[in-house]
PyMOL Python script that loads the backbone (N, CA, C, O; Angstrom):
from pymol import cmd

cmd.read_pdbstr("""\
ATOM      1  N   UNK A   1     100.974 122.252  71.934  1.00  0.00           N
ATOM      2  CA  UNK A   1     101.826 121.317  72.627  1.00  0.00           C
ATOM      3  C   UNK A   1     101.140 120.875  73.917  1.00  0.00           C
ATOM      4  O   UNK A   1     100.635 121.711  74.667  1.00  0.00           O
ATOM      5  N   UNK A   2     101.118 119.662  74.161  1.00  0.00           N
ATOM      6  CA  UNK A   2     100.392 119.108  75.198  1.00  0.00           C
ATOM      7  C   UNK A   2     101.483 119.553  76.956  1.00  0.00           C
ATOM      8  O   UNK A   2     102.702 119.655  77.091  1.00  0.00           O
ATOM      9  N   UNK A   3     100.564 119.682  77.800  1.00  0.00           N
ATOM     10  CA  UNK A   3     101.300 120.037  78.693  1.00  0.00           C
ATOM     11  C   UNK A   3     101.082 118.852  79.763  1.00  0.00           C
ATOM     12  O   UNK A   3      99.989 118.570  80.252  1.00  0.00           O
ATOM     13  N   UNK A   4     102.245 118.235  80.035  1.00  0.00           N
ATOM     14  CA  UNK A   4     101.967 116.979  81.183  1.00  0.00           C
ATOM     15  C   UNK A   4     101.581 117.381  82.909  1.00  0.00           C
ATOM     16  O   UNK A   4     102.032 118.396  83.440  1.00  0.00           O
ATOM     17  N   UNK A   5     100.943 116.682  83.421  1.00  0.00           N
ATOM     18  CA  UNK A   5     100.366 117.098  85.152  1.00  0.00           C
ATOM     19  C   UNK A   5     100.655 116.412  85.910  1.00  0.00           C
ATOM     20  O   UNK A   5     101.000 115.321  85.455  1.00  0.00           O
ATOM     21  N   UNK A   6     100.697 116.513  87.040  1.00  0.00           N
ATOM     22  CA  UNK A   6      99.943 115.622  88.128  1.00  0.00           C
ATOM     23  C   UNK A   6      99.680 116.348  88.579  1.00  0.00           C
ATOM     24  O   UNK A   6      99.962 117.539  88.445  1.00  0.00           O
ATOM     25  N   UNK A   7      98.516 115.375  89.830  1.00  0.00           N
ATOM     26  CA  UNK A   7      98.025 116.002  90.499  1.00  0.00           C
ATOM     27  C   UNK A   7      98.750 115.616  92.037  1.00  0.00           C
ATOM     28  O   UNK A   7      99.332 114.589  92.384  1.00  0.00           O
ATOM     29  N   UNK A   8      98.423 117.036  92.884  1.00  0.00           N
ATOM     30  CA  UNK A   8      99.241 116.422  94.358  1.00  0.00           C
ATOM     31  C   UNK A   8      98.829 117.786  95.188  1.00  0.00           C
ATOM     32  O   UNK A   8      98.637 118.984  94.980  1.00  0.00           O
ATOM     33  N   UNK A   9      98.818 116.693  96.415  1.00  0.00           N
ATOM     34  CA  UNK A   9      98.389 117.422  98.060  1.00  0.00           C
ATOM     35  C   UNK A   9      99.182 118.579  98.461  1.00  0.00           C
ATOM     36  O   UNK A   9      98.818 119.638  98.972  1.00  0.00           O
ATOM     37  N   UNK A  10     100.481 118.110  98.085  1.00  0.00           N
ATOM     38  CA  UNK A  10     101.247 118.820  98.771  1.00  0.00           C
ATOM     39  C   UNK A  10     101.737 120.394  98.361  1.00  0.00           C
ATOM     40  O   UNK A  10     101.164 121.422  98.720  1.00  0.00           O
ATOM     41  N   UNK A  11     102.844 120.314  97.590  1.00  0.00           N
ATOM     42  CA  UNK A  11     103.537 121.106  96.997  1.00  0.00           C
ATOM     43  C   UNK A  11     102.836 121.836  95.198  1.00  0.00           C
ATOM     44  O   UNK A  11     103.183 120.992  94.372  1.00  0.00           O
ATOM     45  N   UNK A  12     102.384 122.511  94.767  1.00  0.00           N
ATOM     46  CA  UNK A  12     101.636 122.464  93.365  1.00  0.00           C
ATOM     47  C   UNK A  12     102.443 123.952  92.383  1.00  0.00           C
ATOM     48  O   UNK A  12     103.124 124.832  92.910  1.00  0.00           O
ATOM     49  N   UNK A  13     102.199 123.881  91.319  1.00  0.00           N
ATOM     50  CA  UNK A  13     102.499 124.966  90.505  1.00  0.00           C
ATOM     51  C   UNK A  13     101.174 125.634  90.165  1.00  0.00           C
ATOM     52  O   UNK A  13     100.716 126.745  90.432  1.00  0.00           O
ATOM     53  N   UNK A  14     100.797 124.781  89.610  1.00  0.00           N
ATOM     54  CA  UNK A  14      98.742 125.355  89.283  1.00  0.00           C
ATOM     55  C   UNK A  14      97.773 125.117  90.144  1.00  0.00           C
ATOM     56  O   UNK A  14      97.974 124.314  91.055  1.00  0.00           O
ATOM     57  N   UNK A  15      96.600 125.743  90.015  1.00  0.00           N
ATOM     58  CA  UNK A  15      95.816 125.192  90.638  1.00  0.00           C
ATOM     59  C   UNK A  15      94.622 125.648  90.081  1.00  0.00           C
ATOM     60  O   UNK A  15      94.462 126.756  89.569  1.00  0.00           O
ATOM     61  N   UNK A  16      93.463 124.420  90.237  1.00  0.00           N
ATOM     62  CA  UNK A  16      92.158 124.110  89.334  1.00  0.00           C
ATOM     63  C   UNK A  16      91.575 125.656  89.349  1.00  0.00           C
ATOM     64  O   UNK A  16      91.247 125.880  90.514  1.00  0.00           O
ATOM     65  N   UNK A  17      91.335 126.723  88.587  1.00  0.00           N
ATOM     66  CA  UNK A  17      90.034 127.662  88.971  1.00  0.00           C
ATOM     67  C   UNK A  17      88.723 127.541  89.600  1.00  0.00           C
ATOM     68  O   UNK A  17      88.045 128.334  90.254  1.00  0.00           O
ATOM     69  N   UNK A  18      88.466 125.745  89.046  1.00  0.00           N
ATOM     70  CA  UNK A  18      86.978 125.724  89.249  1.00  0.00           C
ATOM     71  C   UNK A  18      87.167 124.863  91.100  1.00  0.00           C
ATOM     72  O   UNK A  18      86.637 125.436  92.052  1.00  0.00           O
ATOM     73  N   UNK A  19      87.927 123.565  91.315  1.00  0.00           N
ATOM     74  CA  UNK A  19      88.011 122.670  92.210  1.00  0.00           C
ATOM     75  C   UNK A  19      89.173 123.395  92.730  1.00  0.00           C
ATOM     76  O   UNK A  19      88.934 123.286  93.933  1.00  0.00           O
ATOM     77  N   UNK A  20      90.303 124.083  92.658  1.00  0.00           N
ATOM     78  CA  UNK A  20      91.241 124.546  93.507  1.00  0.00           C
ATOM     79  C   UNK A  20      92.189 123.572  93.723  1.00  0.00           C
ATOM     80  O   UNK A  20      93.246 124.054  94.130  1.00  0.00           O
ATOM     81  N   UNK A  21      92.193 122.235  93.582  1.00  0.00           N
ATOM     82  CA  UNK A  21      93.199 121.162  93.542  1.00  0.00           C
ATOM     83  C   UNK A  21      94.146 121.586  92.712  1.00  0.00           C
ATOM     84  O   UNK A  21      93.915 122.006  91.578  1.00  0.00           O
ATOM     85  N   UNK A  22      95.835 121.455  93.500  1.00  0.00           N
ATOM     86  CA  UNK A  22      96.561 121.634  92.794  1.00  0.00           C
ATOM     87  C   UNK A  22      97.470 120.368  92.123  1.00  0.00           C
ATOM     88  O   UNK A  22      97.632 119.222  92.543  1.00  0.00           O
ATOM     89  N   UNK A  23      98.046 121.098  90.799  1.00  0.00           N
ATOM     90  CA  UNK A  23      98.880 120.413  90.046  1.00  0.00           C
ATOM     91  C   UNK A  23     100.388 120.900  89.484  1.00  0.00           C
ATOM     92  O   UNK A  23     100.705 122.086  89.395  1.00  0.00           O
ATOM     93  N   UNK A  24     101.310 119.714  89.100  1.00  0.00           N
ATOM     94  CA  UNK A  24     102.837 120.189  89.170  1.00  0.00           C
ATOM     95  C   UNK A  24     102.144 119.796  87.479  1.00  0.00           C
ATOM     96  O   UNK A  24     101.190 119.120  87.096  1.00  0.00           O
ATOM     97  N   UNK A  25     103.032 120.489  86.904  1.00  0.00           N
ATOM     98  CA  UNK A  25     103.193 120.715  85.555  1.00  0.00           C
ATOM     99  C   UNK A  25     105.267 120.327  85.104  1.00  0.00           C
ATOM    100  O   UNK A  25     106.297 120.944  85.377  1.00  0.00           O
ATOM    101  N   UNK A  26     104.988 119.039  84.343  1.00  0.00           N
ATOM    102  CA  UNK A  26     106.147 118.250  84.480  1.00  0.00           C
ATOM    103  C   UNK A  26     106.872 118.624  83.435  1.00  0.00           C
ATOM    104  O   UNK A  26     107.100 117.814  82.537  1.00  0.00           O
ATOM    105  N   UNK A  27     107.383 120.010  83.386  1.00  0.00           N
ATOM    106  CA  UNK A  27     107.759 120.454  82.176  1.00  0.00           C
ATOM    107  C   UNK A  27     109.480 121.162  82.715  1.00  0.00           C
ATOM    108  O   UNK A  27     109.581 121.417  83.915  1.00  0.00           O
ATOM    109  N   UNK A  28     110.229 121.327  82.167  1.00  0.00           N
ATOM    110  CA  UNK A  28     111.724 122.218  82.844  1.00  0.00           C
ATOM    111  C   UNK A  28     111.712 123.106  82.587  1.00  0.00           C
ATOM    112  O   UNK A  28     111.933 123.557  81.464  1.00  0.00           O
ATOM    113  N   UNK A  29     111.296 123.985  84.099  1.00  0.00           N
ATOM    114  CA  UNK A  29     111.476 125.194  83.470  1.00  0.00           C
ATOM    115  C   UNK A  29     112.513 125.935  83.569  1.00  0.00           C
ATOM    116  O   UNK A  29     113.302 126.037  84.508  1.00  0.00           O
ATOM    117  N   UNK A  30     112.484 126.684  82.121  1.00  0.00           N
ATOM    118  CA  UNK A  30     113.935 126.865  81.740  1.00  0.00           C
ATOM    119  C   UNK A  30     113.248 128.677  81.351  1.00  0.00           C
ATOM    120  O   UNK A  30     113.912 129.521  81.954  1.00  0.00           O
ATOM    121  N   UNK A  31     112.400 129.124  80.715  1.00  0.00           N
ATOM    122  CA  UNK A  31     112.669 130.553  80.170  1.00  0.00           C
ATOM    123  C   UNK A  31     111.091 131.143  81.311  1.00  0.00           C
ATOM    124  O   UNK A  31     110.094 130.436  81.457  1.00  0.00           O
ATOM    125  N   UNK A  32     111.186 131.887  81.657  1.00  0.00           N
ATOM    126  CA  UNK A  32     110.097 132.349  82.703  1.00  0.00           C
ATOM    127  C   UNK A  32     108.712 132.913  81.849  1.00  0.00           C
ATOM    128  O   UNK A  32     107.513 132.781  82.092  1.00  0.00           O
ATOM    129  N   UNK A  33     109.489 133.646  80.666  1.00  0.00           N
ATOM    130  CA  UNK A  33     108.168 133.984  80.493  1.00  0.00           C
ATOM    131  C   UNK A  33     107.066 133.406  79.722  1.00  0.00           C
ATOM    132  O   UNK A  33     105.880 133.717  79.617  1.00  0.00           O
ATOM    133  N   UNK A  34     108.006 132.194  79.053  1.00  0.00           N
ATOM    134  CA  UNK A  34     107.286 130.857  79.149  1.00  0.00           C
ATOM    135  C   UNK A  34     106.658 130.125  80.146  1.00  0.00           C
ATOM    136  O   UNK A  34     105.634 129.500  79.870  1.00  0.00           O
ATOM    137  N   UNK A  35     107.063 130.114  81.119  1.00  0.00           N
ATOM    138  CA  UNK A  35     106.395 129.582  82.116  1.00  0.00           C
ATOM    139  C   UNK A  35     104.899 130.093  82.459  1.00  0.00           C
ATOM    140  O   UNK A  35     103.951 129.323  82.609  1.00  0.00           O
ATOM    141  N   UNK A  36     104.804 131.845  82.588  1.00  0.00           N
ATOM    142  CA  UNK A  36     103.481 132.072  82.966  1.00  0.00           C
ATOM    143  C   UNK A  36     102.597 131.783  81.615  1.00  0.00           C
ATOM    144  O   UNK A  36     101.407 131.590  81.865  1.00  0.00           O
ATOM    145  N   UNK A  37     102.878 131.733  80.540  1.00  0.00           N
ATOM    146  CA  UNK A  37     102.337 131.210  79.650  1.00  0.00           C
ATOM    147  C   UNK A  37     101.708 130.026  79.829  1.00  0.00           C
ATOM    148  O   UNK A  37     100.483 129.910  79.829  1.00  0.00           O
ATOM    149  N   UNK A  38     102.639 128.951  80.015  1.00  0.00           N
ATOM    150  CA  UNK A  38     102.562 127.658  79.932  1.00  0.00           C
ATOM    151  C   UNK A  38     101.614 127.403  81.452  1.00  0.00           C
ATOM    152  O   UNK A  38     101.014 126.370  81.749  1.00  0.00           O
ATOM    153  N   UNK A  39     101.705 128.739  82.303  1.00  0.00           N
ATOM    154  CA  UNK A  39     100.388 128.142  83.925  1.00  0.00           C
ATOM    155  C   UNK A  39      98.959 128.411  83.428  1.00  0.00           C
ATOM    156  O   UNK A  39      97.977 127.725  83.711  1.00  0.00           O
ATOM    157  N   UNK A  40      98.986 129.930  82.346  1.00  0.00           N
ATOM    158  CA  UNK A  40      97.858 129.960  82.350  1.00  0.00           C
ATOM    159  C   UNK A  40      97.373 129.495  81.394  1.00  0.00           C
ATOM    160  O   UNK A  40      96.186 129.818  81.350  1.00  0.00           O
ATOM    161  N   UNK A  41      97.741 128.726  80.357  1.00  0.00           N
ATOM    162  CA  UNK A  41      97.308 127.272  79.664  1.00  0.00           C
ATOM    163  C   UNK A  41      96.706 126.263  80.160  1.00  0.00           C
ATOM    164  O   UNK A  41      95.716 125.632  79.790  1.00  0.00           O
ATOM    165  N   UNK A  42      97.574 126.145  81.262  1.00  0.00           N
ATOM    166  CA  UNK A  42      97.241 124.674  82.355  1.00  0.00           C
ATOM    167  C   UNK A  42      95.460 125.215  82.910  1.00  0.00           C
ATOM    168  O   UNK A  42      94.405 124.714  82.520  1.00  0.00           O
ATOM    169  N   UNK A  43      95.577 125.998  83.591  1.00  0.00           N
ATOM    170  CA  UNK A  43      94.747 126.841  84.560  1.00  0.00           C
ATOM    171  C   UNK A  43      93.524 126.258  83.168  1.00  0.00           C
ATOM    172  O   UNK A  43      93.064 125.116  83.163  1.00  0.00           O
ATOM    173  N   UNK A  44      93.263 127.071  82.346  1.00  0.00           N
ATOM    174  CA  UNK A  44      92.318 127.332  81.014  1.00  0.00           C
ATOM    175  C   UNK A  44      91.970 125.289  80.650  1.00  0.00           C
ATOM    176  O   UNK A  44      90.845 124.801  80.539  1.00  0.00           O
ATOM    177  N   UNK A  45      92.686 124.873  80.594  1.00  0.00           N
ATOM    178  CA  UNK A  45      92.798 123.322  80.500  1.00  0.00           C
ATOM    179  C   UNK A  45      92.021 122.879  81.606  1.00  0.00           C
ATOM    180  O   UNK A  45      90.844 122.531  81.517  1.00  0.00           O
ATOM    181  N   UNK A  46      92.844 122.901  82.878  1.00  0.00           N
ATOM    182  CA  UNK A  46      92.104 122.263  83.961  1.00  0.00           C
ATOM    183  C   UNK A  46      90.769 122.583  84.310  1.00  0.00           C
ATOM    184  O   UNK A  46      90.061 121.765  84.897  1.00  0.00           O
ATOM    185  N   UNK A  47      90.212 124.177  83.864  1.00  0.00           N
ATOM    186  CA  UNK A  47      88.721 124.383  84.409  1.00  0.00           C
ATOM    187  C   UNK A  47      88.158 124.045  83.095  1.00  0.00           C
ATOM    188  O   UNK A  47      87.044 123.556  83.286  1.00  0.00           O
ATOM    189  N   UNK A  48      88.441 124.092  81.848  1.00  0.00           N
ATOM    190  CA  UNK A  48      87.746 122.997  80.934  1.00  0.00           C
ATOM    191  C   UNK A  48      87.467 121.613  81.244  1.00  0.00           C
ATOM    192  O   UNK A  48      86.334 121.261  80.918  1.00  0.00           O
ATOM    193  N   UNK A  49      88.190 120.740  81.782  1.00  0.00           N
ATOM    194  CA  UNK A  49      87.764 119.795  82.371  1.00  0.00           C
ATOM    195  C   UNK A  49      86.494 119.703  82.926  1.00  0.00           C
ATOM    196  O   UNK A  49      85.831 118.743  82.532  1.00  0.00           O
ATOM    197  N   UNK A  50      86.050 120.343  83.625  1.00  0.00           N
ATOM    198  CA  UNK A  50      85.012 120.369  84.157  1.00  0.00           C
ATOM    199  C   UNK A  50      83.795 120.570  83.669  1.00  0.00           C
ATOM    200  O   UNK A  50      82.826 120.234  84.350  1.00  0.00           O
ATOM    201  N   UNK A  51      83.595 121.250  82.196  1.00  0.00           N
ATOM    202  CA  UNK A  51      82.836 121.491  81.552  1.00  0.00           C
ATOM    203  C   UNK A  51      82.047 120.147  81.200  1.00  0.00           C
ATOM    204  O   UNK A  51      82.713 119.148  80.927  1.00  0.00           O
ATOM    205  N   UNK A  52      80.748 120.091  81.196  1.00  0.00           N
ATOM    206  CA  UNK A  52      79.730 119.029  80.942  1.00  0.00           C
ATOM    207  C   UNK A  52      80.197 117.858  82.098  1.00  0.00           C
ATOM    208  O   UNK A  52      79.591 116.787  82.095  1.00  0.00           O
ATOM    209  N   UNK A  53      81.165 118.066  82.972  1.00  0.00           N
ATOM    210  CA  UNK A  53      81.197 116.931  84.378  1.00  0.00           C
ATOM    211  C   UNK A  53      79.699 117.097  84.840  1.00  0.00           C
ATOM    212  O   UNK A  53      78.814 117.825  84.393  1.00  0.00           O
ATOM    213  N   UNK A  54      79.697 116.240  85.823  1.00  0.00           N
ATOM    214  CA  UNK A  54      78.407 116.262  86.575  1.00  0.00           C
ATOM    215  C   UNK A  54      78.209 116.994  87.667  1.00  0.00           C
ATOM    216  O   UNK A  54      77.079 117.435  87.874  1.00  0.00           O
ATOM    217  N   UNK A  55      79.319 117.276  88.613  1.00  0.00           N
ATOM    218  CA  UNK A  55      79.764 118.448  89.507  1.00  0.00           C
ATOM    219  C   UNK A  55      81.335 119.055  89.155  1.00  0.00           C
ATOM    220  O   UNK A  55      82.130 119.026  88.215  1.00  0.00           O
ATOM    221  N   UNK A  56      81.268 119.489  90.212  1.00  0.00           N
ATOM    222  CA  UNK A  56      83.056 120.648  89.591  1.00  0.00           C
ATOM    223  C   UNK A  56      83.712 120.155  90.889  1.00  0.00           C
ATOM    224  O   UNK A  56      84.450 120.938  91.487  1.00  0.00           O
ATOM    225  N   UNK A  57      83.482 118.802  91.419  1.00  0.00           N
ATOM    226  CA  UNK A  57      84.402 118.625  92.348  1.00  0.00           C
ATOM    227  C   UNK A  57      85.859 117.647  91.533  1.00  0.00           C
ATOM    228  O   UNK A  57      85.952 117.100  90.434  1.00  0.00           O
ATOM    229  N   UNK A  58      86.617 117.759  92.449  1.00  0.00           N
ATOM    230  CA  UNK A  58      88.119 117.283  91.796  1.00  0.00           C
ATOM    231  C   UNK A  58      88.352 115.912  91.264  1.00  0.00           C
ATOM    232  O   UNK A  58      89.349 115.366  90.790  1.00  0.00           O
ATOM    233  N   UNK A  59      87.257 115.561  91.465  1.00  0.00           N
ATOM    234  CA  UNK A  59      87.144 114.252  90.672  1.00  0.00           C
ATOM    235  C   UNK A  59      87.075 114.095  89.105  1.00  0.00           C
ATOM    236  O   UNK A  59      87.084 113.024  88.498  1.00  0.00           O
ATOM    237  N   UNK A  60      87.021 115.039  88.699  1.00  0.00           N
ATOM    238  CA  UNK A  60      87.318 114.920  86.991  1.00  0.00           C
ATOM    239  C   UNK A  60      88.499 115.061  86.276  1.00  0.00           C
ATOM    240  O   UNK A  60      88.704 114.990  85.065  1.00  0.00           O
ATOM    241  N   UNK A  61      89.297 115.285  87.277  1.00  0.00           N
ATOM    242  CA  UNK A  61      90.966 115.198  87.201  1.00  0.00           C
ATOM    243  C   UNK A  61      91.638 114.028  86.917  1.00  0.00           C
ATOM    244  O   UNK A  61      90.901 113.391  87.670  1.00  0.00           O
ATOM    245  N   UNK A  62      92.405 113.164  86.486  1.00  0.00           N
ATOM    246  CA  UNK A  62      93.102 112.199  86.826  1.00  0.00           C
ATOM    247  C   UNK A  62      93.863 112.441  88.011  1.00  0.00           C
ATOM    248  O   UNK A  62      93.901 113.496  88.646  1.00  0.00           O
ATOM    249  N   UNK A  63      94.568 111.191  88.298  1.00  0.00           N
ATOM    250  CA  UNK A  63      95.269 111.254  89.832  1.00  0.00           C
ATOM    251  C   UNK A  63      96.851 111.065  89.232  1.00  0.00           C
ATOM    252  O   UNK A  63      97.898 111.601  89.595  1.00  0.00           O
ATOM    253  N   UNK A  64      96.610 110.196  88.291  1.00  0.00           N
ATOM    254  CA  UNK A  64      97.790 109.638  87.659  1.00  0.00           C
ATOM    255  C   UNK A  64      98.511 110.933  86.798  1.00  0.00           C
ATOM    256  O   UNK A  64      97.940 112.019  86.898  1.00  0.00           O
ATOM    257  N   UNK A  65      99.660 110.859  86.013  1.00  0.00           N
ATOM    258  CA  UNK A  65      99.881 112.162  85.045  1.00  0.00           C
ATOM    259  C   UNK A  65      98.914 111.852  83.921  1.00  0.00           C
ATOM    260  O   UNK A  65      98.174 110.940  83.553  1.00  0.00           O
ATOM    261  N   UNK A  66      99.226 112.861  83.623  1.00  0.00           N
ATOM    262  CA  UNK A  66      98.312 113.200  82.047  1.00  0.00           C
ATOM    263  C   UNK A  66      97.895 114.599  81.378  1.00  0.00           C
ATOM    264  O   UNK A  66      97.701 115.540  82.148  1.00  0.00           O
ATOM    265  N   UNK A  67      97.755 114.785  80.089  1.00  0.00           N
ATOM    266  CA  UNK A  67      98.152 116.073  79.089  1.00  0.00           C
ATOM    267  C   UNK A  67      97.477 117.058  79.091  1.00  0.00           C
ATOM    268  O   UNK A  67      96.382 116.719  79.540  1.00  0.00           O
ATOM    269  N   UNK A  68      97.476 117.843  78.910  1.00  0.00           N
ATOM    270  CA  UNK A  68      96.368 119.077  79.117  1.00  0.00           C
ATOM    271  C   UNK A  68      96.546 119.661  77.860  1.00  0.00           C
ATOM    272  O   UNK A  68      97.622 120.259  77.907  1.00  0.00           O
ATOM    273  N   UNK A  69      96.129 119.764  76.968  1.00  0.00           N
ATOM    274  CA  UNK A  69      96.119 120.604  75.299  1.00  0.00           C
ATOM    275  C   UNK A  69      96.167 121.920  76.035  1.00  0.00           C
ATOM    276  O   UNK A  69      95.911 122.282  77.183  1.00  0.00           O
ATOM    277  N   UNK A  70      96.835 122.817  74.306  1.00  0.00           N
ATOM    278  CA  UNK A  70      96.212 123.957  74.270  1.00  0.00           C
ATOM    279  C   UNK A  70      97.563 125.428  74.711  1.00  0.00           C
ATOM    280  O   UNK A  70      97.311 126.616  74.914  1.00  0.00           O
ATOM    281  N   UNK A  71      99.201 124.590  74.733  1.00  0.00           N
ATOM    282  CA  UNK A  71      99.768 125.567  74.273  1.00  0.00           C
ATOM    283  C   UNK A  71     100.223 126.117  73.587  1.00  0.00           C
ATOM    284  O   UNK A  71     100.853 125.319  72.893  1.00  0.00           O
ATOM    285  N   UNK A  72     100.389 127.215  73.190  1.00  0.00           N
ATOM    286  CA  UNK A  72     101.327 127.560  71.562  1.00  0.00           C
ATOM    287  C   UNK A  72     102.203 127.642  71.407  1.00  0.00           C
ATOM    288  O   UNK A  72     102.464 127.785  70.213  1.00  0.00           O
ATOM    289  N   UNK A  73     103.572 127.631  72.495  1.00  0.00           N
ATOM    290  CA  UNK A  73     104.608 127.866  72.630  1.00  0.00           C
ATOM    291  C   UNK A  73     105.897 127.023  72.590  1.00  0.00           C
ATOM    292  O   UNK A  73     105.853 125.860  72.991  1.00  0.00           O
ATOM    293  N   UNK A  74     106.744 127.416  72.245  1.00  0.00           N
ATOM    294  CA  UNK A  74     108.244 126.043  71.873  1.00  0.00           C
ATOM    295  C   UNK A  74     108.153 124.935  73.054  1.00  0.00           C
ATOM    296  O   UNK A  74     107.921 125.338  74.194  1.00  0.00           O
ATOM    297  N   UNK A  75     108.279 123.945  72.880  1.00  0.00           N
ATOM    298  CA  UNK A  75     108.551 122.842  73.562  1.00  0.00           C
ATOM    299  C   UNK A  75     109.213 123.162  74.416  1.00  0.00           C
ATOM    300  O   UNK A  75     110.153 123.789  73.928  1.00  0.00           O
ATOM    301  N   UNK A  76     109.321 123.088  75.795  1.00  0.00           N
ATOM    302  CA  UNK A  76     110.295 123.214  76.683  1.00  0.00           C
ATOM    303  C   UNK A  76     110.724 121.315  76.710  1.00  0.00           C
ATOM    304  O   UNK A  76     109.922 120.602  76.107  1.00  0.00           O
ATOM    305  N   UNK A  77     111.856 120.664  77.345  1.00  0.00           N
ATOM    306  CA  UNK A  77     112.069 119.735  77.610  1.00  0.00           C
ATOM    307  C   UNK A  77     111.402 118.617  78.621  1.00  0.00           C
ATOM    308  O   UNK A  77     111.350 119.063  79.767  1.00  0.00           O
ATOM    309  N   UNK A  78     111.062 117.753  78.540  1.00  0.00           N
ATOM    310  CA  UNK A  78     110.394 116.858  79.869  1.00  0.00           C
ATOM    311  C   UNK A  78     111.363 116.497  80.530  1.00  0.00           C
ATOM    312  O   UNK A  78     112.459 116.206  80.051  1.00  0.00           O
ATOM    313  N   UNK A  79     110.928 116.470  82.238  1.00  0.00           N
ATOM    314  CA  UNK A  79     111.572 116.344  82.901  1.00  0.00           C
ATOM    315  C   UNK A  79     110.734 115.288  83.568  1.00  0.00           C
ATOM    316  O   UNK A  79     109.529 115.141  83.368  1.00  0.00           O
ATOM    317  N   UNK A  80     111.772 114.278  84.698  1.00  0.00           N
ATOM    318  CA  UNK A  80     110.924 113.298  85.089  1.00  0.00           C
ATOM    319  C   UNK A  80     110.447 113.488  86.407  1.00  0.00           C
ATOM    320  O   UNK A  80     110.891 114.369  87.144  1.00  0.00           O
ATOM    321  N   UNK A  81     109.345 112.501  86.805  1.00  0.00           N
ATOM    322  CA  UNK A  81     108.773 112.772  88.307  1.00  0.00           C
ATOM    323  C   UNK A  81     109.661 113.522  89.249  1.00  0.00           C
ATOM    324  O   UNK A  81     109.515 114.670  89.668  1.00  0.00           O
ATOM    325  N   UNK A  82     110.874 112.413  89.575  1.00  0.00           N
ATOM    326  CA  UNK A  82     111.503 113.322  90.688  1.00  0.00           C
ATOM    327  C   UNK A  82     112.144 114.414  90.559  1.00  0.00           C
ATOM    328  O   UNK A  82     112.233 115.217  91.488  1.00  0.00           O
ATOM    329  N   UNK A  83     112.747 114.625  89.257  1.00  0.00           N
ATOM    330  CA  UNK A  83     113.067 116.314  89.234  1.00  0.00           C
ATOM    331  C   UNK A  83     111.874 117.096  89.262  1.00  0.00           C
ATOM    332  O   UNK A  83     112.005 118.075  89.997  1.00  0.00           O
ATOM    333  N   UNK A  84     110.751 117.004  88.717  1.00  0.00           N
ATOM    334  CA  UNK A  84     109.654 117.959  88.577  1.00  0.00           C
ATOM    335  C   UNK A  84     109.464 117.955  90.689  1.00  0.00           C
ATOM    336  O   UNK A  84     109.251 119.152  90.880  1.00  0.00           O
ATOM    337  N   UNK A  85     109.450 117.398  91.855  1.00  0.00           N
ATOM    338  CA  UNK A  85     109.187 117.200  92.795  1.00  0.00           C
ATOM    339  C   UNK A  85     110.074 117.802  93.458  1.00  0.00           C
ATOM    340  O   UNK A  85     109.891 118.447  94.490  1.00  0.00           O
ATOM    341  N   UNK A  86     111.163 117.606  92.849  1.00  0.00           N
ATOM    342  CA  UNK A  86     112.303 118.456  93.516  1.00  0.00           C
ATOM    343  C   UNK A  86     112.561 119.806  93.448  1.00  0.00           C
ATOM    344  O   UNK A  86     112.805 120.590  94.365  1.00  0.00           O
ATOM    345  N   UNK A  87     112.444 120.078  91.726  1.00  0.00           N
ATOM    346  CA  UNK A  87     112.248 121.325  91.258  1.00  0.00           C
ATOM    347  C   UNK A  87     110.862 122.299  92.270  1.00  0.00           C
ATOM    348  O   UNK A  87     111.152 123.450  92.598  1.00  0.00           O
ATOM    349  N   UNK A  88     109.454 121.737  92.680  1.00  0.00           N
ATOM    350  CA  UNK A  88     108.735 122.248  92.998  1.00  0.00           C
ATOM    351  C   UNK A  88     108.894 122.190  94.928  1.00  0.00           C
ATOM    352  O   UNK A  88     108.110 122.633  95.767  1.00  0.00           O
ATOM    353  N   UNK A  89     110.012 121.578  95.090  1.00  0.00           N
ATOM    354  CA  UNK A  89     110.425 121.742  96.758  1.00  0.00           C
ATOM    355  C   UNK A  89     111.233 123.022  96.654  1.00  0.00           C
ATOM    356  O   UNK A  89     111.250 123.675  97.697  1.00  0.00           O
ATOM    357  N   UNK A  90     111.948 123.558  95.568  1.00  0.00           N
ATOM    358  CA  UNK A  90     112.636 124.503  95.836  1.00  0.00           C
ATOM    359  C   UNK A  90     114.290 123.765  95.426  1.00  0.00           C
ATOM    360  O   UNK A  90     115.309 124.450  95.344  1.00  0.00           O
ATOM    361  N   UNK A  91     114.254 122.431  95.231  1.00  0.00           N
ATOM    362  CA  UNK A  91     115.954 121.864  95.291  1.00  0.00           C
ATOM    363  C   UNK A  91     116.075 122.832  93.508  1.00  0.00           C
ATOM    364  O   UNK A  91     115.254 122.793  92.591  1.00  0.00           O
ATOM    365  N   UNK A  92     116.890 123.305  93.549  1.00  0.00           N
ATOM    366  CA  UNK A  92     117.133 123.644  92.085  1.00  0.00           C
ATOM    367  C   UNK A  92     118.750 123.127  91.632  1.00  0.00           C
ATOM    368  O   UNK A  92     119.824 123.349  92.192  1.00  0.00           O
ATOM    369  N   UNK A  93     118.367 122.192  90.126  1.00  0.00           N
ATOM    370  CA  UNK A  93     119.565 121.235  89.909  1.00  0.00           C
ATOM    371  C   UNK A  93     120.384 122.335  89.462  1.00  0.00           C
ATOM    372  O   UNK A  93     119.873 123.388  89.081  1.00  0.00           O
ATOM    373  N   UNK A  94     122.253 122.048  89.502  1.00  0.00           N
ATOM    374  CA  UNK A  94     122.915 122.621  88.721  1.00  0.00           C
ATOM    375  C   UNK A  94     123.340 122.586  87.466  1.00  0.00           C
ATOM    376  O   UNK A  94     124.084 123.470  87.041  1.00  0.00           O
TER     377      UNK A  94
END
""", "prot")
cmd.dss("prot")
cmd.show_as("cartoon", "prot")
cmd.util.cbc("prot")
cmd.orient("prot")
């Protein structure tokens, strides 16, 4: 299951192994131990990226969203920009 990103300055859930830039992972999270699943997917994804780049700086990232292959686990639901932003400020919906 593809896992959706962005990337951002501020607030992050993941962050690159190789560049350290972090990313929100636009997914709801709903069962936890799905979740560390679903980071260290991301994590394994994002420093693949970098593989055959020309350097390992954060430029091989998109800026925009976009998918990261490579989990095995049930679909959690998509959630959109501003809940994923909100969710990662700490606002948690009821």
């Amino acid at each position: 299951m593809p896992i959706p990103c962005l990337a951002t300055e501020t607030s992050y859930e993941v962050r690159c192994p190789v560049c350290h830039r972090g990313f929100l992972l636009l997914t709801e999270p709903t069962i936890l131990p799905q979740r560390g699943s679903l980071r260290r997917a991301a994590r394994k994804g994002l420093a693949a990226q970098h593989e055959g780049a020309d350097d390992n700086r954060s430029t091989v990232h998109p800026d925009d969203v976009f998918e990261l292959p490579g989990w095995d686990s049930e679909p959690e639901a998509p959630v959109s920009l501003g809940q994923a932003l909100l969710w990662s400020m700490g606002y948690n919906r009821s």
